[in-house]
N, C-alpha and C positions, 0 to 999 in steps of 0.2 A: 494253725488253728487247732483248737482242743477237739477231741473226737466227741465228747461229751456235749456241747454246746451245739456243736453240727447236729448229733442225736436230737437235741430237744428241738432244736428248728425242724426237724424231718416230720417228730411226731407233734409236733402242732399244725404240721400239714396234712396228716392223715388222722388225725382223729378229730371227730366232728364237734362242731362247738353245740353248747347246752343252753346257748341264749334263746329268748323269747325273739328275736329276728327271726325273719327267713332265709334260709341258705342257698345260693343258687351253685350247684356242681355242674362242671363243663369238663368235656373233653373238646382240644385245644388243638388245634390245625393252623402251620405259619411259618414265618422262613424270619431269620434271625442276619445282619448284616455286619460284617466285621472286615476292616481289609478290603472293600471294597469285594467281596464276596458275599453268600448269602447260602444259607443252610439248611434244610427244613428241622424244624422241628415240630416236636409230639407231647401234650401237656395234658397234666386237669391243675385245677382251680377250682378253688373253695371261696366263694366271696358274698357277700351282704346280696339280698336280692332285694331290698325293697328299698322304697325312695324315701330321703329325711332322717337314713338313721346313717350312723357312722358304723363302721368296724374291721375287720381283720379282712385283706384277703393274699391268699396263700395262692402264690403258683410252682408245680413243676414241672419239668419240661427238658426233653431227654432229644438226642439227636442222632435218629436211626441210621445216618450213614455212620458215623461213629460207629455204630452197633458192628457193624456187615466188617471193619476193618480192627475187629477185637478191641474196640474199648467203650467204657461207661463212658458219655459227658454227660452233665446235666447242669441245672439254671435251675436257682432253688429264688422266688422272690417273695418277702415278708413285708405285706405295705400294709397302711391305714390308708381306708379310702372312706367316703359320703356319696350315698346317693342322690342325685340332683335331679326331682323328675323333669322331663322334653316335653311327658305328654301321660297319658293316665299306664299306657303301655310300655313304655320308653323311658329308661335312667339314664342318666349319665354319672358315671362313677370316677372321678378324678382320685388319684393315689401317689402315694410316696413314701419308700421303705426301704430297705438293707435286701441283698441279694449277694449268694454266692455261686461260684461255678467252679465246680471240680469234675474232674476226671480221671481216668485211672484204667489200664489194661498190661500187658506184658508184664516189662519193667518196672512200674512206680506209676504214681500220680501226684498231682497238685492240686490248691486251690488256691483262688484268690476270690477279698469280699469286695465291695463296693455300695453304691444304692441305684437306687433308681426312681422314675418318675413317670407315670405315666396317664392314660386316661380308657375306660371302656366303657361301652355303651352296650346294654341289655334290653332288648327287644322281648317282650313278653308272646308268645302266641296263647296261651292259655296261660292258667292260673301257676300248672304245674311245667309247662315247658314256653323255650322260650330258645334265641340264638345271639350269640357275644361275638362284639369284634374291639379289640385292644390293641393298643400301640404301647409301648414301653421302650423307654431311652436306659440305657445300664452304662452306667461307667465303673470298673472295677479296679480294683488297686493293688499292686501286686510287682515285684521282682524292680524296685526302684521306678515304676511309671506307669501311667495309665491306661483302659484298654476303655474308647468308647465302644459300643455296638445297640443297637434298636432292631427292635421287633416288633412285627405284626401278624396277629392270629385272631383265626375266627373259630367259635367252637357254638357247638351246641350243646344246649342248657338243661337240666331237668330242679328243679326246684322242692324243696322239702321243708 
């Protein structure tokens, strides 16, 4: 993978978009399943907050045991979703987009891309805050064969 292209995925995930939508930013609490095991991981997310419109939502999301045994991982996910309102407080945000996961400590690292699919639903408590919980299916592709794995996190929301 170019180092260049990783870069612009990175800063389209940390720099805020300039649309007339509202943005809803999360930090991301959740455990990730691979192998018949399960991981915690630790995210934010950048996603559409209101209901009827389309647009970008950016997750990423790092995994602190990883950290404690010297290395980076991380789960980078670039989807398009729609908000679909439940209820005047209540979205539901269906998505589908390209996802990578790389890591890297000692010796080297890797990555491999794949996409994913998933669905979240944004609970409003006020105008400005509000709590996310998300499922996401990742299949990634990489060394001649496929790695499924899903995740589920809940995070809470502030909106701008």
């Amino acid at each position: 993978m170019h180092r260049s292209a990783l870069l612009l995925v990175v800063a389209a995930a940390v720099i805020p978009a300039r649309a007339s939508a509202q943005t809803a930013y999360s930090i991301d609490f959740g455990a990730i399943t691979a192998f018949d095991d399960a991981a915690v991981l630790i995210g934010f997310r950048a996603a559409p907050a209101l209901a009827n419109k389309a647009g970008a939502d950016i997750s990423l999301a790092i995994f602190p045991e990883a950290l404690i045994h010297g290395l980076l991982l991380f789960v980078l996910d670039a989807d398009v979703t729609y908000g679909a309102p439940l209820s005047e407080q209540v979205t539901l945000f269906p998505r589908f987009g390209g996802s990578i996961i790389a890591g890297g400590g000692g010796g080297g690292g890797g990555a491999a891309g794949g996409y994913n699919v998933g669905v979240g639903v944004l609970a409003r408590a006020s105008p400005t805050l509000g709590a996310r919980i998300d499922y996401t299916h990742h299949r990634m592709v990489g060394g001649g064969g496929t790695l499924p794995f899903s995740s589920i996190t809940i995070g809470f929301v502030w909106m701008h």
